[in-house]
Structures are given as structure tokens and as C-alpha cells.
C-alpha positions as CSV (number, residue, x, y, z in Angstrom):
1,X,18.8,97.6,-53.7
2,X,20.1,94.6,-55.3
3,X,23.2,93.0,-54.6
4,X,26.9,93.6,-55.3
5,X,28.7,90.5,-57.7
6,X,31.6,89.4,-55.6
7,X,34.1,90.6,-58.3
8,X,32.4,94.0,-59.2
9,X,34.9,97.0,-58.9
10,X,32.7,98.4,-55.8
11,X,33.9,95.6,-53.3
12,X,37.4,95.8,-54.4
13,X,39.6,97.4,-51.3
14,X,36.6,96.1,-48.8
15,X,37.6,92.7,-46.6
16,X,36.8,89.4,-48.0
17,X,36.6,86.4,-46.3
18,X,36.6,82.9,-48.0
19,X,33.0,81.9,-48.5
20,X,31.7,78.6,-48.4
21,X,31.7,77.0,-52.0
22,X,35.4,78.6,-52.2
23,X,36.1,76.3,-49.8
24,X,34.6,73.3,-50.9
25,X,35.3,74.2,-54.4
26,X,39.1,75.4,-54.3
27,X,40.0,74.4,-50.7
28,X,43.9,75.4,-51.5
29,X,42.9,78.4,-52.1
30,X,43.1,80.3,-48.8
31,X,41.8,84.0,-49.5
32,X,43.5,85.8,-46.9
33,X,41.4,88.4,-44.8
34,X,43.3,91.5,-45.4
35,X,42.7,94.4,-48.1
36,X,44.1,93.5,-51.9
37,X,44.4,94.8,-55.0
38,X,42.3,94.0,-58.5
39,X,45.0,91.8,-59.4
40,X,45.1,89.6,-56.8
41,X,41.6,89.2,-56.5
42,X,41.8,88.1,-60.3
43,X,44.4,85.6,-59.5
44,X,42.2,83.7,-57.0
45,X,39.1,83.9,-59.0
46,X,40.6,82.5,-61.8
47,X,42.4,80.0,-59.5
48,X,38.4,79.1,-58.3
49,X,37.2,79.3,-62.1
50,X,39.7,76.8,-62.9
51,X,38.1,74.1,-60.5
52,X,34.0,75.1,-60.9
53,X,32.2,72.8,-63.0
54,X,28.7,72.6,-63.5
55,X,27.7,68.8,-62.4
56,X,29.5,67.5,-59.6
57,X,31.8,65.4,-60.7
58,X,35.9,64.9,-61.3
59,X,36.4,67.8,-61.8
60,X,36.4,69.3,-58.1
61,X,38.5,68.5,-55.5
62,X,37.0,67.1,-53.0
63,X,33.9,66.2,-54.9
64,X,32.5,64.1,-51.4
65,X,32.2,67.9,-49.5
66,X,30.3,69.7,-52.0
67,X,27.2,67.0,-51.7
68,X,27.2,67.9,-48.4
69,X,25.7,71.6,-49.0
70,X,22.4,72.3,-50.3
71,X,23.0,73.2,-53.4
72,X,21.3,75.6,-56.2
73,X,21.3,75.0,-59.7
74,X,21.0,77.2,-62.4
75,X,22.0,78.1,-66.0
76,X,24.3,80.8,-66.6
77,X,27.8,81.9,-66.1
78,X,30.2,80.5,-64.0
79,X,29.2,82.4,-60.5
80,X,32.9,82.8,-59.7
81,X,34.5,84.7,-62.7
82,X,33.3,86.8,-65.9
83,X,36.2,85.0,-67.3
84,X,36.1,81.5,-66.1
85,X,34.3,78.5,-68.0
86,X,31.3,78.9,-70.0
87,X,29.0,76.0,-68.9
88,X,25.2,75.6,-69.5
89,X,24.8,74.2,-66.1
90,X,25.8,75.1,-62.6
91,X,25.8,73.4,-59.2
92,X,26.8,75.9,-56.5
93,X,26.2,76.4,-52.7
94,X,23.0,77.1,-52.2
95,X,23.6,80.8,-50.5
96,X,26.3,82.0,-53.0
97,X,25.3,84.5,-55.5
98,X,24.6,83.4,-58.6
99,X,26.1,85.5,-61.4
100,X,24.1,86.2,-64.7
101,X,20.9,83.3,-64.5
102,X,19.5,82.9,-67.8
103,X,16.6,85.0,-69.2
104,X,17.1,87.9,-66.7
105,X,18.4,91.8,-67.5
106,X,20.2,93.7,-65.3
107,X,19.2,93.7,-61.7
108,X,16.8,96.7,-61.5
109,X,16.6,98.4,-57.9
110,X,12.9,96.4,-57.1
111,X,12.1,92.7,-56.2
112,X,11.5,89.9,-59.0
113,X,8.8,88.6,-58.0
114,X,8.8,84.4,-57.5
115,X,7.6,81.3,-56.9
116,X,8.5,77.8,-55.4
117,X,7.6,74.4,-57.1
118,X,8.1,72.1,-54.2
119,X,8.9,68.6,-55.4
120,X,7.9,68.9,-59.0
121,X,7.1,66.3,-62.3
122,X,8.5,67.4,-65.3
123,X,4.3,67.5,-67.1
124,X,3.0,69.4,-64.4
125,X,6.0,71.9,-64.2
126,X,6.1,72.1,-67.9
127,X,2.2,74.3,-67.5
128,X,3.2,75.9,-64.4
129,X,6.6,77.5,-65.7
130,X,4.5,78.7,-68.4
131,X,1.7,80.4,-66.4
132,X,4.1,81.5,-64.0
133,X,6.2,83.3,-66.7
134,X,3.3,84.9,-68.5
135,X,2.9,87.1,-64.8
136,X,6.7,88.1,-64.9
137,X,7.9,85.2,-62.2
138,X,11.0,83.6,-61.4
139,X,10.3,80.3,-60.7
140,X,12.2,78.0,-58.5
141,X,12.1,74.3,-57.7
142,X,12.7,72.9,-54.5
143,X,13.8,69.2,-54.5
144,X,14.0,67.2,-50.9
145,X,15.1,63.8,-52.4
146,X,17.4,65.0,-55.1
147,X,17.7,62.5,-58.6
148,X,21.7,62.0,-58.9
149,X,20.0,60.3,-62.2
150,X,20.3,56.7,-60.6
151,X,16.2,57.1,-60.6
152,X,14.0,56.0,-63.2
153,X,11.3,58.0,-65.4
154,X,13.2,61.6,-65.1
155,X,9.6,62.5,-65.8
156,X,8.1,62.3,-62.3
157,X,11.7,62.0,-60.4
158,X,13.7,64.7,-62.0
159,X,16.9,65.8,-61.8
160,X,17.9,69.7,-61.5
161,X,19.2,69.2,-65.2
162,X,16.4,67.7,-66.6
163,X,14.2,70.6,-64.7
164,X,16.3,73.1,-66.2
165,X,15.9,72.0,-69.4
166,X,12.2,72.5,-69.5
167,X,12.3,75.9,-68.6
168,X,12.8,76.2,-64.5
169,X,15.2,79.0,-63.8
170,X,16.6,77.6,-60.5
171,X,16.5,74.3,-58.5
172,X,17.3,74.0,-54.9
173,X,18.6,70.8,-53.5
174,X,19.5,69.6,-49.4
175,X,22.5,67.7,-49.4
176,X,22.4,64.2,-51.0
177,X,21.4,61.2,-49.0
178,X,20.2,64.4,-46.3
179,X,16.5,64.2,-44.8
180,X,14.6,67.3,-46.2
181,X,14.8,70.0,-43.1
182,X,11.9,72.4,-44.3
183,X,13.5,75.4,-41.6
184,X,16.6,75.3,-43.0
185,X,15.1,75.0,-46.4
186,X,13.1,78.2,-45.7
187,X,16.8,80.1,-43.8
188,X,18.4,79.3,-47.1
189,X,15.5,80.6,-49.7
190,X,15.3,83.7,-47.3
191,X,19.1,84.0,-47.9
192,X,18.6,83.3,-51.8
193,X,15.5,86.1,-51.6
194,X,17.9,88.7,-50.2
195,X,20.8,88.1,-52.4
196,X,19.0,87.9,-55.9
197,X,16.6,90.6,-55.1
198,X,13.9,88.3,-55.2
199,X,9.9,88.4,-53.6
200,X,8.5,85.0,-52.9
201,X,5.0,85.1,-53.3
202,X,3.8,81.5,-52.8
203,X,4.7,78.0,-52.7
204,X,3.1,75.4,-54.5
205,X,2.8,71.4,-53.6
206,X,3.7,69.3,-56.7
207,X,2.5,65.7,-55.3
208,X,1.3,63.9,-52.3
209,X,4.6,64.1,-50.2
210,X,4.7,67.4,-50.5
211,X,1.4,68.7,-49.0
212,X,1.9,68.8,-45.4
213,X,5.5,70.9,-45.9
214,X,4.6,73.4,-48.5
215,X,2.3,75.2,-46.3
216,X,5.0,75.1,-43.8
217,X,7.5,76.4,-45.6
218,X,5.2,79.3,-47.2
219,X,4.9,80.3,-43.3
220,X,8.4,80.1,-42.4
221,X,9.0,82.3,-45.5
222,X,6.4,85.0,-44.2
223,X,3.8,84.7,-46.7
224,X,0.0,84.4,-45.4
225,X,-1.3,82.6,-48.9
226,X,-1.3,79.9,-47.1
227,X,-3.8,76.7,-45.8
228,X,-4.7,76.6,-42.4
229,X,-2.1,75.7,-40.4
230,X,-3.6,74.2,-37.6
231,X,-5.1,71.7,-39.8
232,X,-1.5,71.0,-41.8
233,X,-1.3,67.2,-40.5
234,X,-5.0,66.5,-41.1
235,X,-4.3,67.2,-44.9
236,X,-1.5,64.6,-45.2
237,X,-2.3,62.0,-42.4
238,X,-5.6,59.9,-43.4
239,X,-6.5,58.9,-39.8
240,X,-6.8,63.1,-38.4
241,X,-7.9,63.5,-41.9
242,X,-11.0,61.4,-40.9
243,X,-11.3,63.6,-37.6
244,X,-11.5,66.7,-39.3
245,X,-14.1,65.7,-41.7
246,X,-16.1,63.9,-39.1
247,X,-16.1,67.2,-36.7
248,X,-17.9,69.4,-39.6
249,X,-20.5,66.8,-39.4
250,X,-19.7,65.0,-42.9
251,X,-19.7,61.0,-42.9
252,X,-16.4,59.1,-43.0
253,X,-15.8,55.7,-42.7
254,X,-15.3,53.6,-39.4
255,X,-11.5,53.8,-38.8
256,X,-8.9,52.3,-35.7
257,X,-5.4,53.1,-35.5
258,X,-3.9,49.3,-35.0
259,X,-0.2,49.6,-33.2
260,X,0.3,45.9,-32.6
261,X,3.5,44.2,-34.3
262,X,2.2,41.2,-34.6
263,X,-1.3,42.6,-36.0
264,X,-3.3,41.0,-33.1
265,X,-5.1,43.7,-32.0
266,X,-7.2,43.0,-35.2
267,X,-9.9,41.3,-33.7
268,X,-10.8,43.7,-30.9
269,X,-10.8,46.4,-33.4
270,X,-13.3,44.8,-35.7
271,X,-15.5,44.0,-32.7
272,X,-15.1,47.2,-31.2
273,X,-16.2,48.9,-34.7
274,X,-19.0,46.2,-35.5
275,X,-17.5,45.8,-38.5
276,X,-18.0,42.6,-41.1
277,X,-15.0,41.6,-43.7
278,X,-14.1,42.5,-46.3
279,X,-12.2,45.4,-44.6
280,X,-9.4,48.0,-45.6
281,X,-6.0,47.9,-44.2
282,X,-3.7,50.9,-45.1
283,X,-0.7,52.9,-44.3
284,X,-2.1,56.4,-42.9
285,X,0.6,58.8,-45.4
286,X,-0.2,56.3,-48.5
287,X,0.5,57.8,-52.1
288,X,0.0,55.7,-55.5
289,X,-2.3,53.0,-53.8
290,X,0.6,52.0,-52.1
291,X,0.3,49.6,-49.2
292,X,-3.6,49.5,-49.3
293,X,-5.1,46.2,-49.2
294,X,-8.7,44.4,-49.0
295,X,-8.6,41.8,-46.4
296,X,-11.3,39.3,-46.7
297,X,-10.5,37.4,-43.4
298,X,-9.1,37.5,-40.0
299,X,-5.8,36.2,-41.3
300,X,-5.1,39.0,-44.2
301,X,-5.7,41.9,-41.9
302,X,-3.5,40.6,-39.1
303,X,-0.8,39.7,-42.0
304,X,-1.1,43.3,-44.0
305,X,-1.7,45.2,-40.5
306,X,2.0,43.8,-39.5
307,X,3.8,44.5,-42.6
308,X,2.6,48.0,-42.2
309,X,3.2,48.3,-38.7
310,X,6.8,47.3,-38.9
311,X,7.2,49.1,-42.1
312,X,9.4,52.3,-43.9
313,X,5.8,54.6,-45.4
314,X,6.1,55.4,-49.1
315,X,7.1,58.7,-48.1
316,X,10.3,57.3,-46.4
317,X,9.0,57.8,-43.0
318,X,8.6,55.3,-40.7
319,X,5.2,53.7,-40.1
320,X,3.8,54.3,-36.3
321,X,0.5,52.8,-37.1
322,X,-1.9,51.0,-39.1
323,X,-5.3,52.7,-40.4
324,X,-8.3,49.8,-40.3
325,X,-11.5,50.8,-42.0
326,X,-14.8,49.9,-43.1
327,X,-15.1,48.7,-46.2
328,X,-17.5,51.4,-48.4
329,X,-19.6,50.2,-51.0
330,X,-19.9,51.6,-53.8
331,X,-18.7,53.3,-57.0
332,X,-15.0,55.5,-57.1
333,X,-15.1,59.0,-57.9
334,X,-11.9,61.2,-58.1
335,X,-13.2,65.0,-57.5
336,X,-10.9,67.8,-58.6
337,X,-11.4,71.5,-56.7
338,X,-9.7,74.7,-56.9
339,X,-9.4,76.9,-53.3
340,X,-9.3,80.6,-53.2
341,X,-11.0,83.6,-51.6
342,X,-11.7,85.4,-54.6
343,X,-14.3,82.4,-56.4
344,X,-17.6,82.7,-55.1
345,X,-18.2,80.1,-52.4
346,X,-14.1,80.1,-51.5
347,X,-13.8,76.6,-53.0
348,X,-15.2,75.9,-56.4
349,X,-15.2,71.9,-58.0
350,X,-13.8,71.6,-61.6
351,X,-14.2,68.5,-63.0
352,X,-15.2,64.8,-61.5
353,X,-14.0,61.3,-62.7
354,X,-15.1,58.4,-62.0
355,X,-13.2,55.3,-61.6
356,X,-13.8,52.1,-63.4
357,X,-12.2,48.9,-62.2
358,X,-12.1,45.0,-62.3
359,X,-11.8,42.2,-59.6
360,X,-9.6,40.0,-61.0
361,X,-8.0,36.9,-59.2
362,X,-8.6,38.7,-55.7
363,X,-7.7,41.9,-56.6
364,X,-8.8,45.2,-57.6
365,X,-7.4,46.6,-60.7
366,X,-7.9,49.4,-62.5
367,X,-9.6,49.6,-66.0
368,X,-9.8,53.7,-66.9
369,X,-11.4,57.3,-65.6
370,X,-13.6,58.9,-67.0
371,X,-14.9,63.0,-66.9
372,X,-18.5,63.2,-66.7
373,X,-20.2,66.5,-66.2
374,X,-19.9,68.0,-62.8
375,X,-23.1,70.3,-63.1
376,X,-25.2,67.1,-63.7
377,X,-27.6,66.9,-61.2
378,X,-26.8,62.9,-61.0
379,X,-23.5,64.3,-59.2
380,X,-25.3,67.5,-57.3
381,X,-24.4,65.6,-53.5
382,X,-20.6,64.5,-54.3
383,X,-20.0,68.5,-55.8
384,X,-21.2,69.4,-52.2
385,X,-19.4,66.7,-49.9
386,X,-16.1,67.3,-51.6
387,X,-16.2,71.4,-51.0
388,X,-17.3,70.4,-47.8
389,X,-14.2,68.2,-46.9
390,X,-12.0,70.8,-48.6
391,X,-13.2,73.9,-46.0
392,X,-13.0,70.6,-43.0
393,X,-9.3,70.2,-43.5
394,X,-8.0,73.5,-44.2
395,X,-7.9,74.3,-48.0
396,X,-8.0,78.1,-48.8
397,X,-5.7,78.5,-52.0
398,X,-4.5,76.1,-54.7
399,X,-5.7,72.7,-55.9
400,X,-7.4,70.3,-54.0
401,X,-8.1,66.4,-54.7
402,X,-10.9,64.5,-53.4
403,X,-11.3,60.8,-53.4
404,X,-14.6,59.4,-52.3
405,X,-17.3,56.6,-52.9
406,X,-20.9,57.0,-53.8
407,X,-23.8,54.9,-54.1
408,X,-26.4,55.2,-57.2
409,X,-30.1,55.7,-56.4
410,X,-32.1,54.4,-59.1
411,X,-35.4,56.0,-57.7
412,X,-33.8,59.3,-58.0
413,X,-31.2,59.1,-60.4
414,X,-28.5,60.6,-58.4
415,X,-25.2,59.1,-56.6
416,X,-26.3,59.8,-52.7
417,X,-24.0,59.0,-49.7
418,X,-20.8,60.3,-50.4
419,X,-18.0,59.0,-48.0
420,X,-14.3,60.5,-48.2
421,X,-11.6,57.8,-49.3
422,X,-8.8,60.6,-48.7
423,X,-8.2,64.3,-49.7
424,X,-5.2,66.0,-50.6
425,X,-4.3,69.4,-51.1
426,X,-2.5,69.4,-54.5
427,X,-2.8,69.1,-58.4
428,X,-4.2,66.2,-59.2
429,X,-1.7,63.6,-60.9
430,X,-2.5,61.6,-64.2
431,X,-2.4,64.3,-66.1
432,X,-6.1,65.4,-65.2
433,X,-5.6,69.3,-65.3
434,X,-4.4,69.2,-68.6
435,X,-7.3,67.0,-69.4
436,X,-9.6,69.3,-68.1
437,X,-8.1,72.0,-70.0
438,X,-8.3,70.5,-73.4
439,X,-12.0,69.5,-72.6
440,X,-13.7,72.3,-70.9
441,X,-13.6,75.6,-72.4
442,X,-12.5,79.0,-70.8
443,X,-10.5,76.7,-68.3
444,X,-7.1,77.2,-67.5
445,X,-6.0,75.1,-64.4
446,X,-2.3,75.3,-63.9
447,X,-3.4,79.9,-64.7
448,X,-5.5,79.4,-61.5
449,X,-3.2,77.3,-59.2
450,X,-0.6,80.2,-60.0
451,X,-2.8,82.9,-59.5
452,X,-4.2,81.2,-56.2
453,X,-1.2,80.4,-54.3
454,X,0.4,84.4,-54.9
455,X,-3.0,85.6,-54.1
456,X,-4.2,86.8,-57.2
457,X,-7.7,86.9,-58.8
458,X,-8.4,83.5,-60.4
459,X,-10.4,83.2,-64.1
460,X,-13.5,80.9,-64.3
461,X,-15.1,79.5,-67.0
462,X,-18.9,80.4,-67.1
463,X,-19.3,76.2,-67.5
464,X,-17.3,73.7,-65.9
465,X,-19.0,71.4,-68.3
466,X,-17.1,69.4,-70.7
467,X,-17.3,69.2,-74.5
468,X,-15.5,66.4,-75.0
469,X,-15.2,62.8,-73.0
470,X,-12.0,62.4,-71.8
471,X,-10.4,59.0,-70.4
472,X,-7.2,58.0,-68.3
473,X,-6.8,53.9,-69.4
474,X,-4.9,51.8,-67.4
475,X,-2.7,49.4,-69.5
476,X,-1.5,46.6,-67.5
477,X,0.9,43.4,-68.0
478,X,-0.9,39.8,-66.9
479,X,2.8,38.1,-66.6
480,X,5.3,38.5,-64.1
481,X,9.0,38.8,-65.3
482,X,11.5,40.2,-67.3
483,X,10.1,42.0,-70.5
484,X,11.2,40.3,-74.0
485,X,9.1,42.4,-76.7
486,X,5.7,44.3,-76.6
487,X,3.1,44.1,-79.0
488,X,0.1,47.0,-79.7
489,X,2.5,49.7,-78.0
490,X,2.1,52.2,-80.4
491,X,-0.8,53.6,-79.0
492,X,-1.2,56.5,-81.6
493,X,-2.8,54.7,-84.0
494,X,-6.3,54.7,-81.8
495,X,-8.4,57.8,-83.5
496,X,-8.8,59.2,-80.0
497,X,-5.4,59.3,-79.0
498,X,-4.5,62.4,-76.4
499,X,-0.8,61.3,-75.1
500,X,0.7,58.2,-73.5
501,X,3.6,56.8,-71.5
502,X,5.4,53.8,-71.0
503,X,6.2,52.5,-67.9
504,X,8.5,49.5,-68.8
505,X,11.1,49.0,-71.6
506,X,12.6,46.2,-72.7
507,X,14.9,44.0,-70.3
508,X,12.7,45.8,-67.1
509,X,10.8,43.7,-64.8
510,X,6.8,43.9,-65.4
511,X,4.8,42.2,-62.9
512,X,0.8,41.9,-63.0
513,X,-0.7,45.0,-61.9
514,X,-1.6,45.7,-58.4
515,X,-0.8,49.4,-57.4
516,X,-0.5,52.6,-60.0
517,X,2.9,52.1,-60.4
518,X,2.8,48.5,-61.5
519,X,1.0,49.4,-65.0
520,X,2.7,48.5,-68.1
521,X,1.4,52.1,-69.7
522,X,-1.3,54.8,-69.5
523,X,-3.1,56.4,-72.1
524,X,-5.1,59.4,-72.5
525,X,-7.8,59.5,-74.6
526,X,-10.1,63.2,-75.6
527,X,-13.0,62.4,-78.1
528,X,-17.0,61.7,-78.4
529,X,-18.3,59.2,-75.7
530,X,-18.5,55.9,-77.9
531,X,-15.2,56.5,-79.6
532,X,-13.4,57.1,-77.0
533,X,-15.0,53.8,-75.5
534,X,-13.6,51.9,-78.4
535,X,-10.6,53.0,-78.2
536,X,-10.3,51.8,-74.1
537,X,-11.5,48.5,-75.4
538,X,-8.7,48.4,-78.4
539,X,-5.7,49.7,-76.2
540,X,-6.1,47.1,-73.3
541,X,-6.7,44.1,-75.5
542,X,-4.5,44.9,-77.9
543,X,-1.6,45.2,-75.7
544,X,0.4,42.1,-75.6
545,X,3.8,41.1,-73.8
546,X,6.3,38.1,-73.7
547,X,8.5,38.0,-70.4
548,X,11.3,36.3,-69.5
549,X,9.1,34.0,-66.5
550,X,10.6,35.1,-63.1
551,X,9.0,33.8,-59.8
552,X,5.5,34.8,-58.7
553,X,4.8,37.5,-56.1
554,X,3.2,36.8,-53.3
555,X,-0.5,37.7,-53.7
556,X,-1.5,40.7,-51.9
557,X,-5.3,43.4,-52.2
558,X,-4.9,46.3,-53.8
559,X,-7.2,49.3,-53.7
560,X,-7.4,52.5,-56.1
561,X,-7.1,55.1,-53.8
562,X,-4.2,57.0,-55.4
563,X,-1.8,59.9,-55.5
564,X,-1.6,59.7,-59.2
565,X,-5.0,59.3,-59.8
């Protein structure tokens, strides 16, 4: 049975107590807990109405108490009064009914069914409101590091406006400046579920950070589409990622976990492993190439193995350990999967892209991806290694991402000896699904990670072969300092032009590129193979900047193992 408004004429003569945003929101008023009549009640909602606003701001009270709730945003009427102000956007306590949320009727006596983006990107979310409302769902962001808008690119840090205004019908926030708490994220959904007459039906990771809770939470809010949970950590964390994959008998690299401050347990490590430099230093939860680095000597692993060591993680949590590993030869490949029970062999690969780079002044840099055919024999052994470290760590439903290296046997003509990089259990970034939709025909990704996380039937193509050539390119900046003008920008003059973003405007701070982040641009590129190879050529050379000269960084190894890759 759905619920009862607060104001509705059936809960007028029952006892009331103050709830939680009326205190934060109207702290004066002090509802008193004793039976009243319709006009009193009136009175104080229109005494709440007069301080609700939709952004918290001015407006409130005591605006410093209301950032201390988790918080659920919404579009609507005001939640306190029929009669109060008409905003487009509200900011209330996360377990207070929400009166009237946009694009739903009447509440009906049976459950809406939903769905939770955790930590969504504006592109991604774009395609997944979409598929998610041609099923009937109500779908519902969860943010844990909520965008005040003091963050750059909105895009891929949203705030619950900007998700809103795309098409999300609700975004859940912690309290700002909180650590995210996934079990009293899940207490508050369940409370949410029961007061909007809502069905969760499965919860989908939106990036690398978000992998190792969303599973979590799904459990917490009693669904069973859900990866193994046993195996939760070895899906996030690269060093039991390596054990897991090792114990179903595929090959992973030599790894140590280094603990030393000063990075001196380097040596022993290397020996112990009979290992030869270069090797890979990392941080073991990495995202965006982020704090990976090529050491070449003694001196840069000790050096990088300390900064990590004594470091905060790109995720925000702090670093207990250092991954060493053996250096892989070898070319890049990005592998792109899609778990479910109901495809035939429980995990089925999609598309594969390899990676093309450069060494430049001691570091690896990034040039472009590219799609090539996954049914290609060439490719036959890195199809089967990749749904082989998919079932190793745990994957059941959604979208899975596999990183690995492979070497290229001329004899044969294939890539043989497949060795994981890193796996993770989400949409690929870099705008690959949408790639792959445009490309291959009968394929609808962001359909099938719907479908697969609320345990529905997924649709396959009968080919996962593309008919077109599709590229990511890397545009990067080779100064260092404050950006003054940009030429060969507008990237839609090339003839194979997809999409493309800019990283850096005017007046930011470029530097020369090392990590994912540090590009200048990327562009996206769908056409036949040699214009489309043109066109890579055209947009990197042709892309020109004059800085502002600033003082050079301090040179450090970067590798393309990535989260938006």
C-alpha cells in the first residue's frame, strides 16, 4: 500500500511529531505532540514552506545542519506543502517523503520498480536513464563524494543538479565532507524503498571506485543479482586480484606487496622474485593510470615505492602498501565483457581495443585505441583469458573490463600469452560502449548492463564484429603551464569525427601528458580503417598550444593501465 503525504486529510487528528528536516529546516518551529486541527497544521506547514528552498543555501536557517544529513534530491513540489514554493529542485533529508517527483502518476497500490546508479558520469548515465526508462524504472543515483560544484568537468563529477537535468529522477547524497558509509547508505534506500513504494532491483557500479561497494550494497538491500561476494575485494584490490586469477590456474605477473617507508625493501623483493628492471611500481586501488610508474633502476623503485607507501590512494583511502611487479612485454589490449546467467557461456566478450602508445622522454604516453574484431582468430586466446579472469574474481552480472598484455606470434599469426594488467567489474570508461554501439550492429550495451544487473534476459547480437573502425585518440599538450590560446581545437572538421572533449580551457594549467587525466583532449573517431588513421595523424599534430611557462614537474613513469580507458 503506498504511503500517506504528511498533509493528506487521513493523518489529520493522528499524533505528529517533528521530523527531521522540520528541524533542520524550520528549527523554531516546534510542532507540539498533541492532536490538532487542519488549521493548525496549515499554519506550520506554511511556516516550513516559507524556509524550504531547493539548493542549500541562504535561504535556511541554519544552513551548516542540513549538510550534515544525507540528503535526496529531486524535482518536484516542495515536499512540505501543496501550497508552498514552486521550485524545479529540491534538497531534502534523505528519509522524508518526497511529495509529487516528476514524471510519476498517482501512487498505484504496487511497487515501482528501480534502480541505483552508484557514482555516476553524466555520458554513461545519459544511456542508462534511457534503457532503464524504456523497462518502466525509477532510477536513482547514489553519490558518496557529493559535487557542491567547486569540482571541475560536471561531466564525470556531477552535481545532483546537473544529474537531474539529464533525466535522473532522484539523487542520494551522505552528508558533505562525510566518508561514504555503504550500511547506512543501504538503512536509508531501504527507508526511501518503503516510503515511495519503490522495488529495488539492482545496483549498478558507474566507475572504478565504485566496484567493490555496489555489490555490497545490492546485498545489504536484499537483492541476490549480485557478484560473488566472497571475491568483492579481489575485484577492486590489484594484489588479491592477482591471487584469484593465479588460483584458477591463469598466468599473472610476479607481484610483492612492499610496506617499507623508506622503500628499502626493494632489493630483497627483486631478488626474491628474480626479477630484471625495468619494473612496475603501483598503488594496489589505482584508477586513471594514477600512481603507476616504470622504474628502470634501483633508485626509481625505492623513490616511487615510498611516495606510495606514505601516500592518500586515488580513491581517498590511505595507501597500506605498494604493489611491485614484473614488467610484461608486450602489446596493450583493453577487453570489454558482459556477465550474466542467461548468455550462453555466463560471460560473453564484446569488443577488444588495443592500445597504441609512444616512449617519449622516459615515459609512456598514450597515442589512441583502436576496435579490432573480437571473433578474429589473431585474438582467439585473449577472448578466452579475459572470460577466464572474469569467472576467477567473481563477475556474474553486469559489465566487466579487462586489461591485459599479449605477445604477437608471427609463425602463427595470433597474439599468445595473455597476462592480466587489472580487471574491473564495471562499464568501461572512454566512452567505449557507446562506441561499440555505433559500430557493431544489433548491440545495445548500456540495454544489457540494465537488463543484467535486475536479472533480466540480455539481447545479443548474432556478431560481435564491427562494421566500422572506431578510435579513442589521445590529444596531449608538450608544454607545461598556464594555457594562453589553442590552435586545431575544433576537432569537427576531421571527416571522421564521432565526439570530443576538452580537458583544459583557457587560463587552466596544462602540463605534458603523463596519466589519463593530464591530456589536453580526447577524440572519438567511427569510419573506414585508413580514414580514420588520417584523421589520428591530423588531430595530434594539428593541435597546438601557447602557455604561460610555469616550472617543470618533476619527471616521473607513467603506465596506461587505466580506469577510463
Amino acid at each position: 500500500m503506498s504511503p500517506i503525504p504528511p498533509n493528506s486529510p487521513d493523518r489529520r487528528g493522528h499524533l505528529r511529531g517533528q521530523s527531521i528536516s522540520e528541524a533542520i529546516l524550520a528549527p523554531q518551529a516546534v510542532v507540539p505532540d498533541v492532536i490538532f486541527d487542519a488549521k493548525e497544521e496549515d499554519e506550520i506547514s506554511a511556516n516550513l514552506a516559507e524556509h524550504h528552498h531547493a539548493i542549500i543555501g541562504a535561504e535556511f536557517k541554519n544552513p551548516n545542519n542540513i549538510i550534515k544529513q544525507p540528503t535526496l534530491a529531486t524535482l518536484g513540489d516542495t515536499p512540505f506543502a501543496h501550497d508552498g514554493d514552486k521550485l524545479e529542485h529540491h534538497r531534502v533529508v534523505a528519509t522524508e517523503f518526497v511529495a509529487n517527483p516528476v514524471q510519476f502518476e498517482a501512487p498505484e497500490p504496487i511497487l515501482q520498480n528501480a534502480l541505483v546508479l552508484l557514482d555516476p558520469r553524466i555520458p554513461d548515465c545519459i544511456h542508462l536513464i534511457e534503457a532503464g526508462r524504456k523497462r518502466g524504472l525509477m532510477i536513482m543515483a547514489v553519490v558518496p563524494k557529493p559535487n557542491d560544484g567547486s569540482k571541475a568537468l560536471i561531466d564525470f563529477y556531477p552535481t545532483a543538479e546537473a544529474l537531474l537535468e539529464v533525466g535522473m529522477h532522484q539523487v542520494y547524497e551522505p552528508p558533505f565532507g562525510s566518508k561514504f558509509d555503504v550500511v547506512e547508505c543501504a538503512a536509508n534506500l531501504k527507508t526511501i524503498e518503503a516510503q515511495q513504494n519503490l522495488r529495488f532491483l539492482g545496483v549498478v557500479p558507474c566507475r572504478e571506485s565504485a566496484v567493490d561497494f555496489s555489490d555490497i550494497l545490492g546485498a545489504l538491500l536484499g537483492l541476490t543479482v549480485v557478484n560473488d561476494l566472497g571475491l568483492a575485494s579481489a575485484r577492486r584490490d590489484k594484489g588479491l586480484m592477482k591471487v584469484a586469477v593465479a588460483n584458477a590456474g591463469l598466468r599473472v605477473a610476479k607481484y610483492a606487496r612492499l610496506t617499507s617507508g623508506d622503500g628499502s625493501d626493494v632489493i630483497k623483493a627483486i631478488q626474491e622474485l628474480d626479477l630484471e628492471y625495468p619494473v612496475v611500481v603501483k598503488t594496489p586501488r589505482g584508477m586513471s593510470t594514477m600512481d603507476v610508474f616504470i622504474c628502470n633502476n634501483e633508485e626509481e623503485a625505492k623513490t616511487h615505492t615510498a611516495h606510495i607507501v606514505r601516500s592518500v590512494g586515488p580513491d581517498g583511502r590511505r595507501t597500506q602498501y605498494a604493489l611491485l611487479e614484473e614488467f610484461i612485454k608486450g602489446e596493450e589490449f583493453a577487453i570489454n565483457l558482459v556477465a550474466s546467467p542467461t548468455t550462453p557461456r555466463g560471460v560473453q566478450v564484446t569488443d577488444v581495443w588495443m592500445y597504441h602508445k609512444v616512449y617519449t622522454e622516459g615515459f609512456v604516453c598514450l597515442t589512441f585505441h583502436v576496435a579490432v574484431d573480437p571473433h578474429d582468430r589473431a585474438y582467439a586466446s585473449l577472448v578466452q583469458y579475459a572470460e577466464g579472469v572474469c569467472r576467477a574474481v567473481g563477475i556474474k552480472y553486469g559489465m566487466a573490463h579487462v586489461e591485459l598484455k599479449a605477445e604477437f606470434n608471427p609463425k602463427s599469426e595470433r597474439w599468445v600469452s595473455p597476462v592480466m594488467i587489472e580487471v574491473g567489474a564495471r562499464l568501461a570508461g572512454g566512452r567505449k560502449a557507446i562506441m561499440a554501439s555505433q559500430t557493431i550492429p544489433g548491440w545495445y550495451p548500456f540495454d544489457a548492463i540494465v537488463d543484467a544487473h535486475c536479472g533480466f534476459p540480455i539481447r545479443m547480437p548474432p556478431s560481435f564484429r564491427p562494421s566500422k573502425k572506431a578510435v579513442q585518440c589521445y590529444i596531449p599538450s608538450d608544454k607545461n603551464g598556464i594555457l594562453k590560446s589553442v590552435e586545431g581545437d575544433d576537432f569537427d572538421r576531421l571527416p571522421t569525427h564521432n565526439c570530443h572533449v576538452m580537458l583544459r580551457k583557457i587560463g587552466d594549467k596544462v602540463v605534458r601528458a603523463r596519466d589519463l587525466m593530464s591530456f589536453a583532449a580526447y577524440v572519438w573517431l567511427i569510419g573506414d580503417d585508413e580514414d580514420v588513421k588520417r584523421d589520428v595523424k591530423r588531430a595530434r599534430e594539428e593541435f597546438k598550444v601557447e602557455v604561460e611557462p610555469i616550472a617543470e614537474e618533476p619527471e616521473r613513469c607513467a603506465s596506461p593501465a587505466s580506469d577510463a580507458s
